[in-house]
C-alpha positions as CSV (number, residue, x, y, z in Angstrom):
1,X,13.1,-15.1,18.5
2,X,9.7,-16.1,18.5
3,X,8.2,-12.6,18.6
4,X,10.6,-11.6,15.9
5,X,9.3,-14.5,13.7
6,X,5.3,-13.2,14.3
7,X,6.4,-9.5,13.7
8,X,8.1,-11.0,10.4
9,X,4.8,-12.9,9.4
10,X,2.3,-10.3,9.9
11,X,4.8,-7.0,8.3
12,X,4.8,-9.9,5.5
13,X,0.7,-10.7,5.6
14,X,-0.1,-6.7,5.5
15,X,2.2,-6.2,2.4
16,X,0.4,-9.3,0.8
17,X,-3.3,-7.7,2.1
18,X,-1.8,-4.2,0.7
19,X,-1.2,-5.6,-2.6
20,X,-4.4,-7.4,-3.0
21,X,-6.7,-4.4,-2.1
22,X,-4.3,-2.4,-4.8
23,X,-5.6,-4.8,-7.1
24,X,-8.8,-5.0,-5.9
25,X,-9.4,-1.7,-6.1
26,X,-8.1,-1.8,-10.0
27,X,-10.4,-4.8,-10.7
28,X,-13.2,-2.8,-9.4
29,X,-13.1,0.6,-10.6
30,X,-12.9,-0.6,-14.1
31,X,-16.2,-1.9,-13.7
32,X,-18.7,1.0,-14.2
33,X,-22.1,-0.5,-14.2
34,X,-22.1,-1.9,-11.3
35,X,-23.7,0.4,-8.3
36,X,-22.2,-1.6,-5.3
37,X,-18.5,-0.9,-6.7
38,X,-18.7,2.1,-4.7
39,X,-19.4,0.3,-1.4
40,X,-16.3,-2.2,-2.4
41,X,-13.8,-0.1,-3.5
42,X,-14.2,1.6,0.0
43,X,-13.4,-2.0,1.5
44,X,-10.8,-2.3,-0.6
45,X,-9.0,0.9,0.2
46,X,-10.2,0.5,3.8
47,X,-8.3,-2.7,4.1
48,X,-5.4,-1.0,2.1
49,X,-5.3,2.1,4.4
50,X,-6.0,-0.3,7.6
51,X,-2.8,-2.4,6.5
52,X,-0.2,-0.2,5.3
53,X,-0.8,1.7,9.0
54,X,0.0,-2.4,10.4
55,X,3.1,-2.4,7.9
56,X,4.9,0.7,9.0
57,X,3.9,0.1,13.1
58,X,5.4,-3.3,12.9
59,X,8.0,-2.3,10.4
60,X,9.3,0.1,12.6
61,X,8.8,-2.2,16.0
62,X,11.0,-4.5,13.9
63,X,13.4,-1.9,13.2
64,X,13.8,-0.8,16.6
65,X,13.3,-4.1,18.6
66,X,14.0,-7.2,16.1
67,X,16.2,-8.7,13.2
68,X,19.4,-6.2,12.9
69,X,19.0,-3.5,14.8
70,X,17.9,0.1,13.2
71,X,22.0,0.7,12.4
72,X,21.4,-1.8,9.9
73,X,18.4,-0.3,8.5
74,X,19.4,3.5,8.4
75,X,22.2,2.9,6.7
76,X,21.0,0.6,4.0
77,X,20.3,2.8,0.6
78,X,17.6,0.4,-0.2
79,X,15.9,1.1,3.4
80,X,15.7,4.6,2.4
81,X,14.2,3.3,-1.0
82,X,11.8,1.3,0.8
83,X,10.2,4.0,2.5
84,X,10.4,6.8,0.0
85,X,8.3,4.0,-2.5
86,X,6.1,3.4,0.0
87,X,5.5,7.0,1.2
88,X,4.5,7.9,-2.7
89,X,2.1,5.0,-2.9
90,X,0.3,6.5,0.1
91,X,0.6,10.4,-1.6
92,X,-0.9,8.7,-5.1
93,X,-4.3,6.9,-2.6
94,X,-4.8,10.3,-1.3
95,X,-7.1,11.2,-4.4
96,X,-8.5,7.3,-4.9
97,X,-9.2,7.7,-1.1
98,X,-11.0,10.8,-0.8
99,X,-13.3,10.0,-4.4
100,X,-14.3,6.7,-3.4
101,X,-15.2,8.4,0.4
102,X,-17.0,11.3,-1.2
103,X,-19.2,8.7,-4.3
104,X,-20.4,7.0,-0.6
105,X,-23.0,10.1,-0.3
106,X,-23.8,10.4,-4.4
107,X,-27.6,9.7,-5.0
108,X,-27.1,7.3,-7.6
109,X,-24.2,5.3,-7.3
110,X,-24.0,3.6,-10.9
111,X,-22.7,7.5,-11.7
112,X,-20.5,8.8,-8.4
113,X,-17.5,8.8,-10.5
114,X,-17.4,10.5,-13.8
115,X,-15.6,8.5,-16.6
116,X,-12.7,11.1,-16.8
117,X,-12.0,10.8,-12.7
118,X,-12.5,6.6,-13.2
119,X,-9.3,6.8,-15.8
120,X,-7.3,8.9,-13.6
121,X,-8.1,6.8,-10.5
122,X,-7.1,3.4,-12.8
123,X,-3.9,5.8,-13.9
124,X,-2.8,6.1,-10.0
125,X,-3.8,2.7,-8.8
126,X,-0.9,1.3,-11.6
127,X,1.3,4.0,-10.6
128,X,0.8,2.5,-7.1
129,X,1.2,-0.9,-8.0
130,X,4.5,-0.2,-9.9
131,X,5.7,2.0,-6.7
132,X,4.3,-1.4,-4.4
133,X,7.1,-3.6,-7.3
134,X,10.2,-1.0,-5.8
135,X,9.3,-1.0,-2.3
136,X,9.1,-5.3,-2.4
137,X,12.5,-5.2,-4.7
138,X,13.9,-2.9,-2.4
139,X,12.9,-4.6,0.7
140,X,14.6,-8.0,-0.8
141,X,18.0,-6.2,-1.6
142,X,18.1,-4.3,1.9
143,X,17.4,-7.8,4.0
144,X,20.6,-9.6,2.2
145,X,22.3,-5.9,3.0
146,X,22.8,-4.9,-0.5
147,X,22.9,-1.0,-0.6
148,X,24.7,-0.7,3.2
149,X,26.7,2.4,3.4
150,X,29.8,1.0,5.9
């Protein structure tokens, strides 16, 4: 029970971590003039890559080895909402990711990202968040086993 409790605490801690680099990351690339935002936002989406890898390892160990048993999971609608939320907000990083990665090697970081790129960036970061909202509603209905197909 123990280990089960710890699995539960940390899969809790890295959605927690997840959310606050999300914001972060929106907090940041609103800011323009300042040149170490690129160096930050990398953190940020670092610890946001970093963490959502810790929240579907230990997810799935507590799927398959703790609470109720993966029956439970696989048959719960909201499960399958879960992941499928989750799984977009990782396809919606993809571009944050790789234009943060890529401003790292610009000459003069005040202007890595272009203004047009910055408000499509701030447009998937909220279309993250909102996904981040579902997946945490979801995940509350599916533990009290709303959504189980019997």
């Amino acid at each position: 029970m123990l280990w089960g409790t710890l699995f539960a605490a940390l899969h809790h801690v890295a959605a927690f971590l997840i959310a606050g680099a999300l914001v972060a990351e929106l907090l940041l690339i609103k800011n323009k003039e300042n040149p170490k935002n690129i160096k930050q936002l990398v953190t940020s989406d670092s610890i946001y890559g970093i963490f959502s890898v810790v929240l579907i390892v230990v997810g799935f160990i507590r799927v398959f080895n703790y609470e109720k048993g993966s029956a439970f999971y696989f048959s719960n609608g909201f499960f399958w909402v879960k992941m499928a939320g989750f799984a977009l907000m990782g396809v919606f990083s993809l571009y944050p990711t790789f234009t943060f990665f890529k401003s790292l090697k610009h000459p003069e970081p005040k202007s890595a990202i272009e203004d047009d790129v910055r408000d499509r960036i701030k447009q998937l970061i909220v279309v993250e968040l909102i996904f981040l909202v579902i997946t945490l509603v979801a995940a509350a209905f599916m533990a009290k086993g709303i959504g189980a197909c019997n």
